[in-house]
CHARMM internal coordinates of N, CA and C (Angstrom, degrees):
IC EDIT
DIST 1 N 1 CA 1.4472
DIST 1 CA 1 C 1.5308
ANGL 1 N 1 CA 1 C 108.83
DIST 1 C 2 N 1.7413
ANGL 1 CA 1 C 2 N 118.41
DIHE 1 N 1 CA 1 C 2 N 157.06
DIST 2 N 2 CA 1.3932
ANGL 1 C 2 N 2 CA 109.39
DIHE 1 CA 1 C 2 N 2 CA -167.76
DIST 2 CA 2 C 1.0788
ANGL 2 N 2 CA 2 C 96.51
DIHE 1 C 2 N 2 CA 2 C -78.63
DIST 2 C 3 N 1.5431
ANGL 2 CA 2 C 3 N 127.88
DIHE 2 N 2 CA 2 C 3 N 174.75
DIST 3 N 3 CA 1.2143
ANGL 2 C 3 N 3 CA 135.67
DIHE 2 CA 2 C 3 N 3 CA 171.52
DIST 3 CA 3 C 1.9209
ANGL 3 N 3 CA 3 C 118.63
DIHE 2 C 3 N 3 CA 3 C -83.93
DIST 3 C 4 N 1.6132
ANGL 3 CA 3 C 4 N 102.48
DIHE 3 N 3 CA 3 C 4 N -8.19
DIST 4 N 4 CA 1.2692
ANGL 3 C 4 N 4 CA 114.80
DIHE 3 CA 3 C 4 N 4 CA -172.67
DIST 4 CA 4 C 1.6185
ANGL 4 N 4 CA 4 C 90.09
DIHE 3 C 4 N 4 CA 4 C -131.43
DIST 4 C 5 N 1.8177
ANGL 4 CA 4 C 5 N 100.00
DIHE 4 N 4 CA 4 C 5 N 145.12
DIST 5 N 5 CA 1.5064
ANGL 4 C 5 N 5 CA 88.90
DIHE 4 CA 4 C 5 N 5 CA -178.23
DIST 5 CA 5 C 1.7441
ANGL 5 N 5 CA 5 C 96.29
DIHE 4 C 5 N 5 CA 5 C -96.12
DIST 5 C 6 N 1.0765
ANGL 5 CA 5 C 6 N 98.62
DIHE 5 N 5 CA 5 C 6 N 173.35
DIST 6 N 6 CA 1.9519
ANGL 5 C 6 N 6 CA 125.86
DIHE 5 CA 5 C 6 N 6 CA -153.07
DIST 6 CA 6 C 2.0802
ANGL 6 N 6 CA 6 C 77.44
DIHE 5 C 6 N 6 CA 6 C -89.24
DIST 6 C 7 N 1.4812
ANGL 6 CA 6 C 7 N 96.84
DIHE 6 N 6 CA 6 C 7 N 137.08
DIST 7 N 7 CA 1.7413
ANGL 6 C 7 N 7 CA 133.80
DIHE 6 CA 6 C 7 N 7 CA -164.83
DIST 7 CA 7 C 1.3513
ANGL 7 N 7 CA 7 C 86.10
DIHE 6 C 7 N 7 CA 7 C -99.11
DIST 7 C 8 N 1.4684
ANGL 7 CA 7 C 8 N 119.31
DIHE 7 N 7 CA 7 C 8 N 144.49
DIST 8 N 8 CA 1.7798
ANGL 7 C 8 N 8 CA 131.27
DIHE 7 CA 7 C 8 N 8 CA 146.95
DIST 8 CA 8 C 1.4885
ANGL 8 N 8 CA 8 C 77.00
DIHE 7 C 8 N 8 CA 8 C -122.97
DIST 8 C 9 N 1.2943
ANGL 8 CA 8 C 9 N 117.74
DIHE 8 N 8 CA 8 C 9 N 131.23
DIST 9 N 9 CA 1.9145
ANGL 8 C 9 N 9 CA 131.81
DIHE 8 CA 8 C 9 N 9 CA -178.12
DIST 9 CA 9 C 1.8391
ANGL 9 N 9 CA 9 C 89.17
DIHE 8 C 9 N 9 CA 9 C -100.56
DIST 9 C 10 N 1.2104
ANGL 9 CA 9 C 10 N 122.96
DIHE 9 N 9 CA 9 C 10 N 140.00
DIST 10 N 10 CA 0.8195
ANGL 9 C 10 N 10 CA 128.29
DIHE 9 CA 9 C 10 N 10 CA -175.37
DIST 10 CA 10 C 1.6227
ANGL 10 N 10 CA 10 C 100.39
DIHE 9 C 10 N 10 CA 10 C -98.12
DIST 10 C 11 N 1.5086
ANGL 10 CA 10 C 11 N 117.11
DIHE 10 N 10 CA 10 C 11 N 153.92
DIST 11 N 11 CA 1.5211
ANGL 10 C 11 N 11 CA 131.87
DIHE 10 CA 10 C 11 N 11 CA 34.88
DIST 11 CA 11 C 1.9109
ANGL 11 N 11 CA 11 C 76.69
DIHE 10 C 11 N 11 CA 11 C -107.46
DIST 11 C 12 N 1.7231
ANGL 11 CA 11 C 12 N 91.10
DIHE 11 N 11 CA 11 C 12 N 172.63
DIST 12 N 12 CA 1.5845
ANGL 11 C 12 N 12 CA 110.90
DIHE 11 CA 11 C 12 N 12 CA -147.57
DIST 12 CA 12 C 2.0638
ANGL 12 N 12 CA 12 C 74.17
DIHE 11 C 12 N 12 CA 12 C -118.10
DIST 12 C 13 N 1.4069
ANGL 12 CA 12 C 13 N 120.99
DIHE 12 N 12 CA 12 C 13 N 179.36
DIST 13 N 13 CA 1.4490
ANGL 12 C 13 N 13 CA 131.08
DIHE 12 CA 12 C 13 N 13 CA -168.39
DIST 13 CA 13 C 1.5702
ANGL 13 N 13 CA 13 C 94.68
DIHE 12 C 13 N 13 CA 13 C -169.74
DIST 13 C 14 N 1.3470
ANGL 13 CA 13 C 14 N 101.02
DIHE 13 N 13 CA 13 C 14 N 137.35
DIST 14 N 14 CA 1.8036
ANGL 13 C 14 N 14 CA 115.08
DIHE 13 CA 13 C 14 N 14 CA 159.27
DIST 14 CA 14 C 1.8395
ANGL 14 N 14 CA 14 C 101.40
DIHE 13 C 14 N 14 CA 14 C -86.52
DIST 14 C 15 N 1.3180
ANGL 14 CA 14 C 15 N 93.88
DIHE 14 N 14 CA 14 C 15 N 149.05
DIST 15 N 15 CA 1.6665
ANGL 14 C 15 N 15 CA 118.18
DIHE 14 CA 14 C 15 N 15 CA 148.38
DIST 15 CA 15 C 1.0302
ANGL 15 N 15 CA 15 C 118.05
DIHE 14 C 15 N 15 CA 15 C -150.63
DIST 15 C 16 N 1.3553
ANGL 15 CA 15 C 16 N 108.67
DIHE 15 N 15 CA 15 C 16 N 122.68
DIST 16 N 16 CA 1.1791
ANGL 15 C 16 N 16 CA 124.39
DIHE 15 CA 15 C 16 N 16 CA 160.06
DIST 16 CA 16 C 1.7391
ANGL 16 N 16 CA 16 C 132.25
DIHE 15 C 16 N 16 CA 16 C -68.69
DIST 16 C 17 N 1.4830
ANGL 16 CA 16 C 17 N 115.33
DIHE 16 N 16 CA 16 C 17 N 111.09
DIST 17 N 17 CA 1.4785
ANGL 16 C 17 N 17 CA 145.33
DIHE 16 CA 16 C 17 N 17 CA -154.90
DIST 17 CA 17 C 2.0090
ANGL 17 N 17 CA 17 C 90.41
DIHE 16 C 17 N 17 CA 17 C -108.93
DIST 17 C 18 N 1.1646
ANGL 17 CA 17 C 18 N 99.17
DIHE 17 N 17 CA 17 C 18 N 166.84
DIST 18 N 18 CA 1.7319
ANGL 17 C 18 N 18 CA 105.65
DIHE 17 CA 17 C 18 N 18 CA -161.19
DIST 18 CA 18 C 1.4508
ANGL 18 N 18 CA 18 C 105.59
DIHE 17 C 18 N 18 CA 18 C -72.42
DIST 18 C 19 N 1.4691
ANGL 18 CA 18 C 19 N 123.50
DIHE 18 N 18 CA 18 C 19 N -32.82
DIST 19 N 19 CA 1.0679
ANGL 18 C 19 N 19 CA 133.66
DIHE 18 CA 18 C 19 N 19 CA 160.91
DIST 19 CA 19 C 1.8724
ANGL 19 N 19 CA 19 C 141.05
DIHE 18 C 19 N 19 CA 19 C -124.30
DIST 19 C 20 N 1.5595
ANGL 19 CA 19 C 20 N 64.49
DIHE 19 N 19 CA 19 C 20 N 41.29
DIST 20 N 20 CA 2.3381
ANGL 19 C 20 N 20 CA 72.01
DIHE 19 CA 19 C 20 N 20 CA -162.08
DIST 20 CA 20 C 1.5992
ANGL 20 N 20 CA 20 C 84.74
DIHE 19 C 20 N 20 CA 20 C -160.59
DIST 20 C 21 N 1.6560
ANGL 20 CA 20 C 21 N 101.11
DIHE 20 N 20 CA 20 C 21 N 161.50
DIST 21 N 21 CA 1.4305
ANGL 20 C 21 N 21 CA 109.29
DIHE 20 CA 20 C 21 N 21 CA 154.66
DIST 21 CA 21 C 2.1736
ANGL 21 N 21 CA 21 C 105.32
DIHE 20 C 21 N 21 CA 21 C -120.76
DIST 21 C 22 N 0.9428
ANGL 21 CA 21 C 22 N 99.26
DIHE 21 N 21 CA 21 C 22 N 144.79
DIST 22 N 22 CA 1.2915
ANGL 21 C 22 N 22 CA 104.12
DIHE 21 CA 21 C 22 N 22 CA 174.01
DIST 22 CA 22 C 1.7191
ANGL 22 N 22 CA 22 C 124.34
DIHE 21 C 22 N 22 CA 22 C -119.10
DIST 22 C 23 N 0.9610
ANGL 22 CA 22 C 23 N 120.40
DIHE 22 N 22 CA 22 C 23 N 131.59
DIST 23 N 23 CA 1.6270
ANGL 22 C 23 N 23 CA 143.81
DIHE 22 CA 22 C 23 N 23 CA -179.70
DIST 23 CA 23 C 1.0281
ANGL 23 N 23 CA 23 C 111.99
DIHE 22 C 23 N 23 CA 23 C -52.33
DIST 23 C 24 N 1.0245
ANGL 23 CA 23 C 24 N 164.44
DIHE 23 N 23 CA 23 C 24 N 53.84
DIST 24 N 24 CA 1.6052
ANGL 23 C 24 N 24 CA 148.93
DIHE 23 CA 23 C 24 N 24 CA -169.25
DIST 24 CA 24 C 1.5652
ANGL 24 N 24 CA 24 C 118.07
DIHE 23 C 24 N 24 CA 24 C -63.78
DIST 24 C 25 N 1.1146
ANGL 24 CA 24 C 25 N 133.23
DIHE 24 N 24 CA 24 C 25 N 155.05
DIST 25 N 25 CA 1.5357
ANGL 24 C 25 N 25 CA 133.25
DIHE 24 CA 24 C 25 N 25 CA 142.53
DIST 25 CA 25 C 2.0226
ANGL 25 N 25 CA 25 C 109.97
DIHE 24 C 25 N 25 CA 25 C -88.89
DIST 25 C 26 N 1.3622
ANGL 25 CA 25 C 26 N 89.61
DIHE 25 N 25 CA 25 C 26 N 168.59
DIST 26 N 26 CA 1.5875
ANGL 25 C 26 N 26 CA 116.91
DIHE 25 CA 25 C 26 N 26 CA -170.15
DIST 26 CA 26 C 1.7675
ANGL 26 N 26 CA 26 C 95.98
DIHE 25 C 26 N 26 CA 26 C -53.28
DIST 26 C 27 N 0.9881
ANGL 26 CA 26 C 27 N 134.07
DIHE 26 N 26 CA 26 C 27 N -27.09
DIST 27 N 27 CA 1.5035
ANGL 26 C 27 N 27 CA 135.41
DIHE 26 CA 26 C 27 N 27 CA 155.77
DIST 27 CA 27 C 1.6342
ANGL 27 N 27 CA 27 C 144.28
DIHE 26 C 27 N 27 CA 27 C -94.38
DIST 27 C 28 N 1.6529
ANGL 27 CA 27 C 28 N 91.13
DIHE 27 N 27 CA 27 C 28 N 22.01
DIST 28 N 28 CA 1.1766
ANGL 27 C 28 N 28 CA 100.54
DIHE 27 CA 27 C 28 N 28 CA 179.28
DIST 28 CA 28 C 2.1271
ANGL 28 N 28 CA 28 C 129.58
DIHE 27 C 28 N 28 CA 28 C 69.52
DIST 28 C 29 N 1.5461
ANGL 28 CA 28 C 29 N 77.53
DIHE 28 N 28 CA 28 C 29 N 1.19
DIST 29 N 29 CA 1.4784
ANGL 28 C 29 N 29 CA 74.76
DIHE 28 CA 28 C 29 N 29 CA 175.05
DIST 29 CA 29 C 2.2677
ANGL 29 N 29 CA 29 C 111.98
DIHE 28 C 29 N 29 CA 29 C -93.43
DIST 29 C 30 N 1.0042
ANGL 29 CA 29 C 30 N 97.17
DIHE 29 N 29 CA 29 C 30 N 130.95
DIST 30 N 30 CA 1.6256
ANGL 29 C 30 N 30 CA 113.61
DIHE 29 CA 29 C 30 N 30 CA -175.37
DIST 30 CA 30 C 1.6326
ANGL 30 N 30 CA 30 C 96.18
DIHE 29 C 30 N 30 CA 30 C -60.18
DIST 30 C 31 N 1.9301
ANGL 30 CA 30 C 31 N 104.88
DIHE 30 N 30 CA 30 C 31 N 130.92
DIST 31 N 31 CA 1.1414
ANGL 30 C 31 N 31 CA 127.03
DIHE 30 CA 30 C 31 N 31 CA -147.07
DIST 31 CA 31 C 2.0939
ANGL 31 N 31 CA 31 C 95.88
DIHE 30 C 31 N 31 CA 31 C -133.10
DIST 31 C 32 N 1.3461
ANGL 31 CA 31 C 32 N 94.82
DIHE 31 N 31 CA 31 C 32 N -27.72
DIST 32 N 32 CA 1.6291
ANGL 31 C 32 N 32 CA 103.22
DIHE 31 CA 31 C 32 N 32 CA 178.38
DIST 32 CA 32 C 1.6942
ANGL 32 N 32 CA 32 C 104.98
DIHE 31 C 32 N 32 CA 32 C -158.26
DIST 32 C 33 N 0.9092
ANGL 32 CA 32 C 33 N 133.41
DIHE 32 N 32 CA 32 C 33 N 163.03
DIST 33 N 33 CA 1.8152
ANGL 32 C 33 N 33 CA 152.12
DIHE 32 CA 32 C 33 N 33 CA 129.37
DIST 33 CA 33 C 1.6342
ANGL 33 N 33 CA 33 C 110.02
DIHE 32 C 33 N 33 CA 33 C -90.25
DIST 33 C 34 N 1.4844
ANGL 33 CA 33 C 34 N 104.50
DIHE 33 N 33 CA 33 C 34 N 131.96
DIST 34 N 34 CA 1.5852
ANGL 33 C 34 N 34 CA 101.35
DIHE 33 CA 33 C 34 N 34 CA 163.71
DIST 34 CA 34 C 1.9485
ANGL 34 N 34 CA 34 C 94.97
DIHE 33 C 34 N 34 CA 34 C -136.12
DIST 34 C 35 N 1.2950
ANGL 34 CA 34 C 35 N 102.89
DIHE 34 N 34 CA 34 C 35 N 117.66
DIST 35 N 35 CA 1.5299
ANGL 34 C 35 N 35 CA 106.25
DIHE 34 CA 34 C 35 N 35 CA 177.69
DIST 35 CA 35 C 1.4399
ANGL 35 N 35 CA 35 C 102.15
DIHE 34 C 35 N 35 CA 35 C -106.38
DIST 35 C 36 N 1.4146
ANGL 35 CA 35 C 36 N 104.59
DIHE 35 N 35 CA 35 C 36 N 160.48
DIST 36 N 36 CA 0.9859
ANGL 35 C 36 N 36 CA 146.34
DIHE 35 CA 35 C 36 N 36 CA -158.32
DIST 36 CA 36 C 1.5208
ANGL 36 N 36 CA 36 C 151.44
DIHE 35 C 36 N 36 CA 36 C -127.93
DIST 36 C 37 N 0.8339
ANGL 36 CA 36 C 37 N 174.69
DIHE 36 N 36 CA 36 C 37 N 103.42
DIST 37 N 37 CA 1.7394
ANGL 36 C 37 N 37 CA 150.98
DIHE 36 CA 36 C 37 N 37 CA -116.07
DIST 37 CA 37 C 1.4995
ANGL 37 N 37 CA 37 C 94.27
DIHE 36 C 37 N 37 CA 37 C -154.51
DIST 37 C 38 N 1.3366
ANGL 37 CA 37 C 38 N 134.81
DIHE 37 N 37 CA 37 C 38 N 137.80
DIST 38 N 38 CA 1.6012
ANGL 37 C 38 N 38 CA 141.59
DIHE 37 CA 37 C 38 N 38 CA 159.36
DIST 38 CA 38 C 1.2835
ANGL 38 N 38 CA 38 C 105.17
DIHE 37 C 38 N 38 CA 38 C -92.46
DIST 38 C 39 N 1.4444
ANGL 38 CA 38 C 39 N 130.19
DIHE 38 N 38 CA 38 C 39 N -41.53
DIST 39 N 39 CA 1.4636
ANGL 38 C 39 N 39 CA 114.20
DIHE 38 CA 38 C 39 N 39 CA 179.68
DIST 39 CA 39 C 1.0860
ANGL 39 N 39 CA 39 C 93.51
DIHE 38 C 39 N 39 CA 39 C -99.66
DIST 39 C 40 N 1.9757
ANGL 39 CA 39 C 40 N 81.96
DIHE 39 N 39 CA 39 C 40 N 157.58
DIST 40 N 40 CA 1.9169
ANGL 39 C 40 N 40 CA 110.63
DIHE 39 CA 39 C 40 N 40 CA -164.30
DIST 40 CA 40 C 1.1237
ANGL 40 N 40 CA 40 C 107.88
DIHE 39 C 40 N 40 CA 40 C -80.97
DIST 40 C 41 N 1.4840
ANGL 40 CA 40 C 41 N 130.52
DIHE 40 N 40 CA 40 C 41 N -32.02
DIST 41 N 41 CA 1.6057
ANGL 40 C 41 N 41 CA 142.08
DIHE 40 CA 40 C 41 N 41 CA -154.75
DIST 41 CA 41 C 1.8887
ANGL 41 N 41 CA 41 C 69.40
DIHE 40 C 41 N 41 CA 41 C -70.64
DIST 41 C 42 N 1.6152
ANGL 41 CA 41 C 42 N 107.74
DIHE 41 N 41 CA 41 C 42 N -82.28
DIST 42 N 42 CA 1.7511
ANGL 41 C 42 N 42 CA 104.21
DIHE 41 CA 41 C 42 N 42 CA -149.88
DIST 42 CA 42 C 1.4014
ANGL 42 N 42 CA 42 C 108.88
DIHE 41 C 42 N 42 CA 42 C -56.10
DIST 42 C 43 N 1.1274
ANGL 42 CA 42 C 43 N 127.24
DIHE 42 N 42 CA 42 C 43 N -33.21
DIST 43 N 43 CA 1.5776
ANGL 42 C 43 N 43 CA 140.73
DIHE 42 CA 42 C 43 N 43 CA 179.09
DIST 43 CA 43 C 1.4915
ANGL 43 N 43 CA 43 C 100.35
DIHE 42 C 43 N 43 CA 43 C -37.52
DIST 43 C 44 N 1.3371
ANGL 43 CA 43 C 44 N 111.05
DIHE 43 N 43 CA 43 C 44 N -54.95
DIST 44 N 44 CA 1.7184
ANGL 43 C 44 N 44 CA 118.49
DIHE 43 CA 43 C 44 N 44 CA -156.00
DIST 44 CA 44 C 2.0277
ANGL 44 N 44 CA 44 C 87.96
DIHE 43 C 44 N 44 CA 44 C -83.71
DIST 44 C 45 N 1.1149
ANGL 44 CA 44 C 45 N 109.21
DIHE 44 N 44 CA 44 C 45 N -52.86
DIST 45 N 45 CA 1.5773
ANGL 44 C 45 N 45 CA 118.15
DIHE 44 CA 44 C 45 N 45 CA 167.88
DIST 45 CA 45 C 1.1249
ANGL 45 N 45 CA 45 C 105.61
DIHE 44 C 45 N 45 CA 45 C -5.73
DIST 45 C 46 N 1.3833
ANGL 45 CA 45 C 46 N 117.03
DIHE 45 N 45 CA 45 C 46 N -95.54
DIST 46 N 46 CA 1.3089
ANGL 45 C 46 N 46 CA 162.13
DIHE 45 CA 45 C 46 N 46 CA -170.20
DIST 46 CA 46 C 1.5718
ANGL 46 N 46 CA 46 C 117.05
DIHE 45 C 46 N 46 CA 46 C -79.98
DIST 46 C 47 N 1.4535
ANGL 46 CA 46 C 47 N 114.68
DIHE 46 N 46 CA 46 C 47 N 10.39
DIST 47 N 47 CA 1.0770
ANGL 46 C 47 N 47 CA 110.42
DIHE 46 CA 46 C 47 N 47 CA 172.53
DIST 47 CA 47 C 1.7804
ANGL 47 N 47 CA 47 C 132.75
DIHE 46 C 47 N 47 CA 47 C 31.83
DIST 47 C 48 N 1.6247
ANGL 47 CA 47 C 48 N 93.35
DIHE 47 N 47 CA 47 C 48 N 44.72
DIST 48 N 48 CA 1.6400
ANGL 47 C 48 N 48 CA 98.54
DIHE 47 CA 47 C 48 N 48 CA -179.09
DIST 48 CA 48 C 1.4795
ANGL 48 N 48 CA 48 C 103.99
DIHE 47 C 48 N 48 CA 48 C -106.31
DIST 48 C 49 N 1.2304
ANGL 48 CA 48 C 49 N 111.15
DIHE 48 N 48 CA 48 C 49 N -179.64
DIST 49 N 49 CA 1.4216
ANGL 48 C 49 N 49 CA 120.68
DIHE 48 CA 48 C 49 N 49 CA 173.25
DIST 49 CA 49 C 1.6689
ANGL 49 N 49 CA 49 C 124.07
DIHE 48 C 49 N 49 CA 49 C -81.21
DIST 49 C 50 N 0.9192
ANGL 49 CA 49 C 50 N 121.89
DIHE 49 N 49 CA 49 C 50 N -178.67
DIST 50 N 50 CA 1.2878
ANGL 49 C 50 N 50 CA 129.96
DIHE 49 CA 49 C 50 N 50 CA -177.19
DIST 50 CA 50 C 1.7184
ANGL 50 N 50 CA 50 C 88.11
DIHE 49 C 50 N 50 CA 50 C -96.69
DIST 50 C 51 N 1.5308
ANGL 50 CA 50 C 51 N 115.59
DIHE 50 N 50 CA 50 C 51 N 162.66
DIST 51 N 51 CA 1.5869
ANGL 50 C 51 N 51 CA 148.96
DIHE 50 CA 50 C 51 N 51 CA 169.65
DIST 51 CA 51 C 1.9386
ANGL 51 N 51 CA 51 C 90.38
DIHE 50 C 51 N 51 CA 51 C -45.42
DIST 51 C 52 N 1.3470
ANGL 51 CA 51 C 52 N 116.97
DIHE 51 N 51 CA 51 C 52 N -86.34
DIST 52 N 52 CA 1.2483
ANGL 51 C 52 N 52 CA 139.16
DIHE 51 CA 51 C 52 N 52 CA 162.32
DIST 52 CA 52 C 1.7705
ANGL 52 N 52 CA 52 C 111.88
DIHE 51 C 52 N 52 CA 52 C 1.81
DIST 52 C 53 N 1.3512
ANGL 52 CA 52 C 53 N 104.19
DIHE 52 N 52 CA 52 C 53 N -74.68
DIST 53 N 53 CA 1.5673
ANGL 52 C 53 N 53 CA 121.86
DIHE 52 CA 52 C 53 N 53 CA -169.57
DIST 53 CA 53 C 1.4038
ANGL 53 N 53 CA 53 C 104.43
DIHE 52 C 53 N 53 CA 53 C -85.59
DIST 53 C 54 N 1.7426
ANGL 53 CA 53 C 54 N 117.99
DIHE 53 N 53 CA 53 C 54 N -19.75
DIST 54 N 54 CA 1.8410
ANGL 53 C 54 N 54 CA 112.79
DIHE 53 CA 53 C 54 N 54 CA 174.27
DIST 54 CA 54 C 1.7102
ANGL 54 N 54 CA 54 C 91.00
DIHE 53 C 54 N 54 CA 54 C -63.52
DIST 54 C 55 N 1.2622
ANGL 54 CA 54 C 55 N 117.83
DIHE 54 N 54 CA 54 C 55 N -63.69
DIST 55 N 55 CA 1.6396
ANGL 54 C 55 N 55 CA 139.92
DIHE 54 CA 54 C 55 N 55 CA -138.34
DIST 55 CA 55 C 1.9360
ANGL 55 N 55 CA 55 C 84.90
DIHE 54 C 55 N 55 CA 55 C -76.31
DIST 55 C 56 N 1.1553
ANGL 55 CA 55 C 56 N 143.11
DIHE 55 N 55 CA 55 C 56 N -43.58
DIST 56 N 56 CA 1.4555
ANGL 55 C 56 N 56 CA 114.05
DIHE 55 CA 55 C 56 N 56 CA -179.36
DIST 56 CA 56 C 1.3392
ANGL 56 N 56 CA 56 C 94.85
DIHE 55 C 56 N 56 CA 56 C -93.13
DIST 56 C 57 N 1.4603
ANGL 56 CA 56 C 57 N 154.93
DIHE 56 N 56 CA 56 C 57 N 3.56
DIST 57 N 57 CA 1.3506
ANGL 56 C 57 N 57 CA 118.64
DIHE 56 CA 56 C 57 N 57 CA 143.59
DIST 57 CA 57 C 1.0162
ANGL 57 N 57 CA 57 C 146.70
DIHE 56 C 57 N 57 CA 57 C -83.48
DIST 57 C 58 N 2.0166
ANGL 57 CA 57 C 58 N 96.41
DIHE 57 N 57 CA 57 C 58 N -19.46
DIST 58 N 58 CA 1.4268
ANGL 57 C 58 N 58 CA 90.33
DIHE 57 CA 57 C 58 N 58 CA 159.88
DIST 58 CA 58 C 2.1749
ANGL 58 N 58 CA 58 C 104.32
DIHE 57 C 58 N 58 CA 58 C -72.69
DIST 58 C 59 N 0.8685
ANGL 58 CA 58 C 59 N 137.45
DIHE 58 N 58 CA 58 C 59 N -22.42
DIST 59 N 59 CA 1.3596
ANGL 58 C 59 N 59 CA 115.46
DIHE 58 CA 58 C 59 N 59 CA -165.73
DIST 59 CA 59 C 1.8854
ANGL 59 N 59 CA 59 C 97.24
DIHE 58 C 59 N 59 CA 59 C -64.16
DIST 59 C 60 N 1.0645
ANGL 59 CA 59 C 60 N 109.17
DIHE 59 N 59 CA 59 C 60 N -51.36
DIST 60 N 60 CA 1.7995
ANGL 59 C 60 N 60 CA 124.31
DIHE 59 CA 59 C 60 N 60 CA -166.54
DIST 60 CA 60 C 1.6063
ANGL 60 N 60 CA 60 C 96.19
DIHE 59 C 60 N 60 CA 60 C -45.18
DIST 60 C 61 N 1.9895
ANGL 60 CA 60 C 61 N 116.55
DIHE 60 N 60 CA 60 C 61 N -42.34
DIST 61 N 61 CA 1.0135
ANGL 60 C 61 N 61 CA 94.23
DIHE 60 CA 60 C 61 N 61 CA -160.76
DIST 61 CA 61 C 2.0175
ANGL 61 N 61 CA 61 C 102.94
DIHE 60 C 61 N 61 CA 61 C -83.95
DIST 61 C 62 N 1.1832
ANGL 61 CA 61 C 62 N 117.89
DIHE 61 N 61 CA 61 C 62 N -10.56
DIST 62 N 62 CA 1.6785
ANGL 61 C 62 N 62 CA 141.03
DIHE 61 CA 61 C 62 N 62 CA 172.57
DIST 62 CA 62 C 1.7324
ANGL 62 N 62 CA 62 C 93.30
DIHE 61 C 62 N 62 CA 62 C -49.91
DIST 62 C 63 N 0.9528
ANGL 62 CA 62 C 63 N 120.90
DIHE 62 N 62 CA 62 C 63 N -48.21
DIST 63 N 63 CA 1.6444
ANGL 62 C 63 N 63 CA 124.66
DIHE 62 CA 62 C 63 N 63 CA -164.47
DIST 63 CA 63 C 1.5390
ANGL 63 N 63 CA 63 C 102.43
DIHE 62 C 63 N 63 CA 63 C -93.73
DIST 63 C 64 N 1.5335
ANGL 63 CA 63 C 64 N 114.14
DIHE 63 N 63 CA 63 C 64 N 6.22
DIST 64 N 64 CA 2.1197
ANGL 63 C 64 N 64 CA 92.66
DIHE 63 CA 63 C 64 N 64 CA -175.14
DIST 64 CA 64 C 1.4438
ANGL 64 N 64 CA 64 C 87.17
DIHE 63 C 64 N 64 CA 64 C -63.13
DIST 64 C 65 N 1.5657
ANGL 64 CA 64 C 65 N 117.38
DIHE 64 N 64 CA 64 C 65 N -178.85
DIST 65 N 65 CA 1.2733
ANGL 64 C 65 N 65 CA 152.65
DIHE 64 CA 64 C 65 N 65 CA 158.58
DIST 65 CA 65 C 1.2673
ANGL 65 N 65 CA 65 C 109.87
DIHE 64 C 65 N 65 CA 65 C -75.45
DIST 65 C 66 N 1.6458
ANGL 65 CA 65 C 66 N 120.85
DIHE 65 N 65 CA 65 C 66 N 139.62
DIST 66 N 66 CA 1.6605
ANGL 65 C 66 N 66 CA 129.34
DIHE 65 CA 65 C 66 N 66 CA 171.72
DIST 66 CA 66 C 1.5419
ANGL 66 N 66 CA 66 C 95.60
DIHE 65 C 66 N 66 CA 66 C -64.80
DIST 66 C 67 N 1.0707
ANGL 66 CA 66 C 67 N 108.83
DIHE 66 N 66 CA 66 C 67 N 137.74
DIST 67 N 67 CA 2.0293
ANGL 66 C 67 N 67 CA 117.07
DIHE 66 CA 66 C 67 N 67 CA 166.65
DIST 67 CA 67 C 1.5373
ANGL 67 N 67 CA 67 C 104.64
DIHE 66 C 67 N 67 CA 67 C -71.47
DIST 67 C 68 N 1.4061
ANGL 67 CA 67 C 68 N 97.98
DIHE 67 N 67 CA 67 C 68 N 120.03
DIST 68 N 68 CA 1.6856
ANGL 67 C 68 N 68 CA 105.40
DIHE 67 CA 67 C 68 N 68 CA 168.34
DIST 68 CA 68 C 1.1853
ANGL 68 N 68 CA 68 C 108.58
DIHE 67 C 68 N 68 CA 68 C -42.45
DIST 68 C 69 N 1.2052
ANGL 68 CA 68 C 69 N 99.99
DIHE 68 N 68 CA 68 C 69 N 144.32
DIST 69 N 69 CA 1.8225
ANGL 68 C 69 N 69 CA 119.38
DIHE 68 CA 68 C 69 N 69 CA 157.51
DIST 69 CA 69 C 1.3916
ANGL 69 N 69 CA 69 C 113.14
DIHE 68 C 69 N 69 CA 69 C -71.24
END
COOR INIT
IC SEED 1 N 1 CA 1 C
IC BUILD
C-alpha cells in the first residue's frame, strides 16, 4: 500500500459517456461512474437508473466537500 493516500484535487466535473456519467477530478483522472439505461424494458432488466437520476448523482457526488486534514 502507498505510503500517501491517492488525491482527487478538487473542483470535481460530470461527463456525460453514452451510457454513464462520470466524476472527474481537476486532472482528469475518473473519481466515480454513474450508469444509466433510456429504455424501460432494459432499465427495469438491469435494474439501472434513468438518464435523470444518473446525471444528479453524479452532479451531488461533483459537489461533496474535500475531507479536512
Amino acid at each position: 500500500m502507498p505510503d500517501h493516500p491517492r488525491s482527487f484535487p478538487p473542483p470535481w466535473f460530470v461527463m456525460e459517456l453514452s451510457n454513464s456519467f462520470v466524476v472527474k477530478d481537476n486532472v482528469g483522472d475518473a473519481v466515480a461512474y454513474v450508469y444509466f439505461e433510456d429504455e424501460p424494458g432494459r432499465r427495469a432488466a438491469a435494474r439501472l437508473m434513468t438518464r435523470d437520476e444518473a446525471r444528479r448523482i453524479a452532479a451531488n457526488i461533483a459537489k461533496l466537500p474535500e475531507k479536512p486534514k
